[in-house]
Residue frames relative to the residue before (quaternion, step in Angstrom):
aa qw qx qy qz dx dy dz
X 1.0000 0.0000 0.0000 0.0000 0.00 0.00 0.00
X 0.4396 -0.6312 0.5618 0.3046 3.59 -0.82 1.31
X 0.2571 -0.7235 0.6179 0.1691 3.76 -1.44 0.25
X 0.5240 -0.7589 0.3291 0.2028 2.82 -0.66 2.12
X 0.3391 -0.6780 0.5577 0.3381 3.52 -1.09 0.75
X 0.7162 -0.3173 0.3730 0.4972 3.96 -1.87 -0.12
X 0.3796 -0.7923 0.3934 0.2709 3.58 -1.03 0.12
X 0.5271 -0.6212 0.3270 0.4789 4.10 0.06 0.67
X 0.8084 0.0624 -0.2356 0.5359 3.67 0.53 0.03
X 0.5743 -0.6811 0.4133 0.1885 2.96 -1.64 1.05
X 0.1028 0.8068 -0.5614 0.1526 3.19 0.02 2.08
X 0.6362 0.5576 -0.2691 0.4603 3.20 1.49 0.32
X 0.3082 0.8193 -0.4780 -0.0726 3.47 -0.66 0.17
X 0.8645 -0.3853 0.2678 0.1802 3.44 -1.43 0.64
X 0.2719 0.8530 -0.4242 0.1357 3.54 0.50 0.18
X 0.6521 -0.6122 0.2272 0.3852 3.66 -0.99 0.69
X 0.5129 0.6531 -0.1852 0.5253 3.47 1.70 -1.07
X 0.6792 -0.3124 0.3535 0.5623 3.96 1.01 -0.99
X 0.6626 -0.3813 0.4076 0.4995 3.57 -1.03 -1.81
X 0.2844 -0.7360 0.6126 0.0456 2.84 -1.15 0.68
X 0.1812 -0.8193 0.4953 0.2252 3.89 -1.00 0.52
X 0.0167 -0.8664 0.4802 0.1362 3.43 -0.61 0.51
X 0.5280 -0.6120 0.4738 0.3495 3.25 -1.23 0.52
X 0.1004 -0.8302 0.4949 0.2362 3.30 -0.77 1.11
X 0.4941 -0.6592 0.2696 0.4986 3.40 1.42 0.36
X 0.5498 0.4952 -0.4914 0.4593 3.79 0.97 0.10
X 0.7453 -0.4336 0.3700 0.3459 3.09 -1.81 -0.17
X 0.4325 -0.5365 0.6111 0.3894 4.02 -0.69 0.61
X 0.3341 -0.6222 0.6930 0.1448 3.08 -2.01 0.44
X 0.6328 -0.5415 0.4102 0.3716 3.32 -1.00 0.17
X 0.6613 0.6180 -0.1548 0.3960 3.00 0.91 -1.20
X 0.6883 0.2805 -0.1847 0.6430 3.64 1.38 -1.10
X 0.4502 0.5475 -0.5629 0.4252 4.00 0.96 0.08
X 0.7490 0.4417 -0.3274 0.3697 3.46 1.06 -1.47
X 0.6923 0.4752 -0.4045 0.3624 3.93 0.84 -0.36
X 0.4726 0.5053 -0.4861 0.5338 3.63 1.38 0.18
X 0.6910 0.3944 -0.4416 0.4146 3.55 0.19 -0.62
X 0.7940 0.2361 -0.4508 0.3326 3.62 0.13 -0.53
X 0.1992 0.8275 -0.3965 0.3440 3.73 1.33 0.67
X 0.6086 0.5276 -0.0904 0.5857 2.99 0.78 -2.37
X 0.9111 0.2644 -0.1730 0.2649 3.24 -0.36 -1.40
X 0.6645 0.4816 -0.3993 0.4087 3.08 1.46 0.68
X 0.4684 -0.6452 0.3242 0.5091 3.08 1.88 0.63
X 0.5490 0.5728 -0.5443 0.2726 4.22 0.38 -0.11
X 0.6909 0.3333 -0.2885 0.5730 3.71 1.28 0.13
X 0.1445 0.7416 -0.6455 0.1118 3.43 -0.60 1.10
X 0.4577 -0.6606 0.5054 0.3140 3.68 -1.17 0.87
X 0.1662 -0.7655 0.5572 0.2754 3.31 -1.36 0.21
X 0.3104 -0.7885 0.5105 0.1458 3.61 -0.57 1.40
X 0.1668 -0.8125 0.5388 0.1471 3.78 0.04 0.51
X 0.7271 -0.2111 0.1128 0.6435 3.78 1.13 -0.54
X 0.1985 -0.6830 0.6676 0.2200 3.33 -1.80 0.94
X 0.3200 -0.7059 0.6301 0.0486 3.74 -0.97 0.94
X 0.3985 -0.6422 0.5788 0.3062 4.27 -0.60 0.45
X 0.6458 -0.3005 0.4967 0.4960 3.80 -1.33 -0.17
X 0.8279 0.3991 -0.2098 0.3336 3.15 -0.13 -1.50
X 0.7584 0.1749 -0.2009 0.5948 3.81 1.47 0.37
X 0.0741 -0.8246 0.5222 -0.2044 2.71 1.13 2.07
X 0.7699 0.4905 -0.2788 0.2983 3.54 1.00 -1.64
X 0.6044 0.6368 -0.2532 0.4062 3.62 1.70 -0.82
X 0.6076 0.5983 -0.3207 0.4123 3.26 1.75 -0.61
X 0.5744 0.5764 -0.2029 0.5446 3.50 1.95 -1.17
X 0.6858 0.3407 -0.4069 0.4979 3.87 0.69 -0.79
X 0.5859 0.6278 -0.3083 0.4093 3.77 0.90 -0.13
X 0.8546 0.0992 -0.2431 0.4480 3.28 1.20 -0.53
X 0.4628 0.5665 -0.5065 0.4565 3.29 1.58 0.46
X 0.6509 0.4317 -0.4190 0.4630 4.05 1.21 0.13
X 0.4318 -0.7569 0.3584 0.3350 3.62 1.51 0.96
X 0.5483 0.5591 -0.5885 0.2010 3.74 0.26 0.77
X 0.4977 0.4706 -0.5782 0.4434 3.91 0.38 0.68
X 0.1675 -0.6373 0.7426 -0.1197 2.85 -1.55 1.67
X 0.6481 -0.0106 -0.3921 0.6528 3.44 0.12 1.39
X 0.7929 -0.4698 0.2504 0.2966 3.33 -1.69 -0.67
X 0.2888 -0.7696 0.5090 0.2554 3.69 -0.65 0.31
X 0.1577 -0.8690 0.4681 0.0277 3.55 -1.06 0.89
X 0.2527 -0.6544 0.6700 0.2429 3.49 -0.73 0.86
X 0.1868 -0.6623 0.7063 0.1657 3.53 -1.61 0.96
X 0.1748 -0.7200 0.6695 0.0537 3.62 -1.01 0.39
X 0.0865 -0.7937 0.6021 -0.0093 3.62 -0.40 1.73
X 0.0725 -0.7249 0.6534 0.2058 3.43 -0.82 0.81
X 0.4403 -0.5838 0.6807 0.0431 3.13 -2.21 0.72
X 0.1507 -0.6082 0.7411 0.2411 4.01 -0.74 0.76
């Protein structure tokens, strides 16, 4: 496996926990799409889900993180039904 080089725009950044990605509000290159992918797929990026909440307990998910206790991310799931 080739070792990924830094990426040309600063979508990475340093953080006490590891890396972090930010939006830098420009467009992604290819070039840094391709060093996230071999990131991911080396497992050295992994999300942290802190809690998954249905649609229908959209508002408990908001009073939960506007009282600042999620420490990774929270997720609304949305199940469709034919």
């Amino acid at each position: 496996m080739a070792i990924p080089t830094r990426p040309t725009t600063p979508i990475l950044k340093r953080h006490q926990e590891g890396m972090l990605i930010e939006s830098s509000g420009s467009k992604a290159k290819p070039k840094d799409l391709a060093f996230l992918k071999e990131l991911f797929e080396a497992g050295k990026v992994v999300p942290v889900i802190d809690r998954w909440y249905p649609l229908s307990e959209t508002a408990e998910a908001i009073r939960y993180l506007e009282a600042g206790h999620a420490r990774g991310k929270v997720v609304i799931t949305v199940t469709y039904h034919e």
